[in-house]
C-alpha positions in Angstrom: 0.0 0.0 0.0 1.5 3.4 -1.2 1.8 6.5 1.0 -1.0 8.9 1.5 -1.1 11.6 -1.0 -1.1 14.9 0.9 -2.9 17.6 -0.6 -1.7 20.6 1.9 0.4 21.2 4.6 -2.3 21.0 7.3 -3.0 17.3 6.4 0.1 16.4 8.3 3.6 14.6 7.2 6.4 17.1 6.3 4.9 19.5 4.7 2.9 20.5 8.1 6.2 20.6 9.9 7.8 22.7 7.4 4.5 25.0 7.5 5.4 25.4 11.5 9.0 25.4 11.1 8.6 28.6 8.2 5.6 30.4 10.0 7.8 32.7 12.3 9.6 34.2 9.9 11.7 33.5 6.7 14.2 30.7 7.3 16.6 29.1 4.7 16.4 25.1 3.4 19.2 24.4 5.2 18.0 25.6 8.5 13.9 23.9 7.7 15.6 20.8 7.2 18.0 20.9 10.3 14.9 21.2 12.1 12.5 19.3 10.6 14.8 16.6 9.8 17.3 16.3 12.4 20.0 13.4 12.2 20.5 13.5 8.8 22.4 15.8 6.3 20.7 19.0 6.2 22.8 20.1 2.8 20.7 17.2 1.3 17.7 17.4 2.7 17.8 21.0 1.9 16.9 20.4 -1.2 14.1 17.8 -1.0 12.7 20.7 1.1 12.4 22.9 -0.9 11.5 20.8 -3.9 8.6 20.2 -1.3 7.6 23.5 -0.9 7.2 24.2 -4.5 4.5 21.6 -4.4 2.6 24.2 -2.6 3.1 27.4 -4.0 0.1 28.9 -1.9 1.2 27.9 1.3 4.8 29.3 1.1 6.8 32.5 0.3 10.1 31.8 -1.5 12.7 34.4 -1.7 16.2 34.4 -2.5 19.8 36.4 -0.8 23.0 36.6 -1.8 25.4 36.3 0.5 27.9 36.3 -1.0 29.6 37.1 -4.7 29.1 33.3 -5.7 26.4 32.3 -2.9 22.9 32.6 -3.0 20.5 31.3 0.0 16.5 30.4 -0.7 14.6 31.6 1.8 11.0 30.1 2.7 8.2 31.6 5.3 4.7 30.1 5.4 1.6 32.0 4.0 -0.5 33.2 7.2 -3.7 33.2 4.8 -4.2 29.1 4.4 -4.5 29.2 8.0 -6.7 31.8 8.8 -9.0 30.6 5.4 -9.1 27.3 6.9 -9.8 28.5 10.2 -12.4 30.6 9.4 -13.7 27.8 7.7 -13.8 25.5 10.6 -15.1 27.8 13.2 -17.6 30.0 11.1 -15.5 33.2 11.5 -17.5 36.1 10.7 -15.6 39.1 8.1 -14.7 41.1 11.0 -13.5 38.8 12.7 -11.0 37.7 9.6 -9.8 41.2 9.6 -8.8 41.5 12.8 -7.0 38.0 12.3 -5.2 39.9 8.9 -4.5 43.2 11.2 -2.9 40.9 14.0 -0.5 38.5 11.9 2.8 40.0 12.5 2.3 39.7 16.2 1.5 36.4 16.0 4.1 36.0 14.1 6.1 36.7 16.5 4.3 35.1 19.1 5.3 31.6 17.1 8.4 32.6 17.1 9.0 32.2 20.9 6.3 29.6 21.3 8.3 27.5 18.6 11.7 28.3 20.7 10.2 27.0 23.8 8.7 23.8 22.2 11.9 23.1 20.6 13.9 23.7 24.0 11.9 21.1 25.7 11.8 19.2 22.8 14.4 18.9 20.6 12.8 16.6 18.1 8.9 18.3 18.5 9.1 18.9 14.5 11.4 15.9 13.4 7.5 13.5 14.4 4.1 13.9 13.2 2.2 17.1 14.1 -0.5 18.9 12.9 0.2 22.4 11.8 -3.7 23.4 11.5 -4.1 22.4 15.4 -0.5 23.6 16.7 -1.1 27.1 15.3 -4.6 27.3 16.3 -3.7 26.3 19.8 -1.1 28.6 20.0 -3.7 31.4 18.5 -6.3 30.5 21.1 -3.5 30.8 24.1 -2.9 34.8 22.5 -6.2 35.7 22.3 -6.7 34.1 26.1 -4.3 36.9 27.2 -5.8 39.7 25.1 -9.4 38.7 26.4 -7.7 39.2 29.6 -6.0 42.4 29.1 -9.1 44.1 27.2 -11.9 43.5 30.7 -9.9 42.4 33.3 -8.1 45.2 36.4 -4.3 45.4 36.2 -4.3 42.8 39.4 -6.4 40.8 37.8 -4.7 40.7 34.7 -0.9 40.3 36.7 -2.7 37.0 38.5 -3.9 35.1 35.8 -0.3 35.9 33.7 1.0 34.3 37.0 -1.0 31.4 36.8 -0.3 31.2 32.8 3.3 31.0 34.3 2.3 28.2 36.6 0.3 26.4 34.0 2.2 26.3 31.1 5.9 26.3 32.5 8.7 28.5 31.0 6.3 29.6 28.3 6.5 33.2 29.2 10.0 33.3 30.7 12.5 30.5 29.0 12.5 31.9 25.6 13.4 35.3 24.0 10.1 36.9 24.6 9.9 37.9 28.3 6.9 38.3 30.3 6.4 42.0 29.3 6.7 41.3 25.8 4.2 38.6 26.1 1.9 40.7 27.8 2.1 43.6 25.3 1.8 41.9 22.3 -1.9 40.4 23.7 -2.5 44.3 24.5 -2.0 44.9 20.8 -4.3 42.7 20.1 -6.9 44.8 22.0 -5.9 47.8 20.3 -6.8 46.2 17.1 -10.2 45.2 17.5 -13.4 45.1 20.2 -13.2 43.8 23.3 -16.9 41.6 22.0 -14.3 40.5 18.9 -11.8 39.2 20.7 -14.3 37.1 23.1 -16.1 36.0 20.2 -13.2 34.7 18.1 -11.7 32.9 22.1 -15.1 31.5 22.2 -15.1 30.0 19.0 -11.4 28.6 18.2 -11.4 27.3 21.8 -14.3 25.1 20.5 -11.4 23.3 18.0 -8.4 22.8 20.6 -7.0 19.4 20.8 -7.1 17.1 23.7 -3.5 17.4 24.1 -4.1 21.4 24.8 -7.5 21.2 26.8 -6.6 20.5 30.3 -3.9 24.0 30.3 -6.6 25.9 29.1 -9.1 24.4 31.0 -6.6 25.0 34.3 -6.2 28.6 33.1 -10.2 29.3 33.2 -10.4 27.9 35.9 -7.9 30.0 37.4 -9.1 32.7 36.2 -12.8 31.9 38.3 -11.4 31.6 41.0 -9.9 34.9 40.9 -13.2 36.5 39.8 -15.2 35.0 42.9 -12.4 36.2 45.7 -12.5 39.3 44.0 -16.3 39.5 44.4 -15.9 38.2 47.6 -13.3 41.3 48.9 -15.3 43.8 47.2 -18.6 42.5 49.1 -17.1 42.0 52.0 -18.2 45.3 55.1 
């Protein structure tokens, strides 16, 4: 029995890893393929990546630098629009909602960026085995737009407690890579610069619908977390 044709990168195998590996930011062959296929030579597999990547041509941006007078690198970053197409797809986005998605992509960007670091730290060979880009990147989506929700209602204490408890939860993730808790914290204030407070509940409410089992209890922890904060607040407030 033959391999499974893949169709895009969100159907798994390598082109979904490469799709995670390249959504940061632009990265060359050489680099995809230490990454995505450690152990092996990465001057070969270099080029069976990008081979691979021309197979999708709406999926990735290729670009080209010299570096030097008889060197020139390939360059390859994932398309953010697959994503957000098929996510809107899957979780009924409305066109508002899309936008503020478009308006917010270079801060995710970003976002990935450490969250991939991190993974990668704890896990050296997290993109050498089978993931799913569609659910990593939605996951990691859903985890931003937990902190903007919380930044666009929530009182500065309330907001510093449940970043706390995010640093509880989900260890190192806003302290053991490049993007300190600050950073972490003002990029999900962007967020709630870009669009409605009611936006960035709705779109939460509606992509937290598609996390993974693998992702539910952490975001079921933070909620609840974040509950019990709300009640002893209520509680000090009431109390004569």
């Amino acid at each position: 029995m033959g391999r499974r044709r893949i169709s895009n990168p969100f159907e798994g195998g390598l082109p979904s890893r490469i799709y995670v590996a390249a959504f940061p930011r632009y990265r060359s062959s050489y680099e995809i393929a230490e990454m995505v296929v450690p152990g092996s030579s990465a001057k070969n597999s270099s080029g069976r990546i990008l081979k691979l990547v021309e197979k999708f041509p709406k999926y990735f941006k290729v670009n080209t630098e010299r570096v030097s007078r008889h060197r020139i690198r390939t360059l390859i970053m994932s398309e953010a629009q697959p994503f957000f197409s098929r996510l809107a797809e899957v979780c009924q986005l409305s066109p508002e909602e899309m936008e503020t998605l478009k308006n917010f992509e270079p801060y995710f960007r970003r976002i990935m960026n450490g969250y991939l670091e991190l993974t990668l730290k704890r896990d050296p060979y997290y993109l050498a085995r089978s993931i799913n880009a569609f659910e990593d990147l939605s996951s990691a989506l859903c985890l931003t737009l937990y902190m903007a929700r919380i930044c666009s209602y929530a009182p500065q204490q309330a907001t510093k407690f449940s970043f706390s408890m995010l640093n509880i939860t989900l260890p190192g993730l806003l302290g053991a890579s490049e993007i300190s808790n600050a950073e972490w914290m003002n990029l999900a204030k962007t967020l709630t610069k870009i669009a409605s407070q009611q936006t960035i509940i709705d779109l939460y409410t509606k992509i937290r619908k598609i996390i993974p089992p693998s992702y539910e209890l952490a975001f079921m922890m933070l909620e609840g977390f974040e509950k019990y904060y709300k009640e002893v607040e209520n509680y000090m407030t009431k109390k004569p």
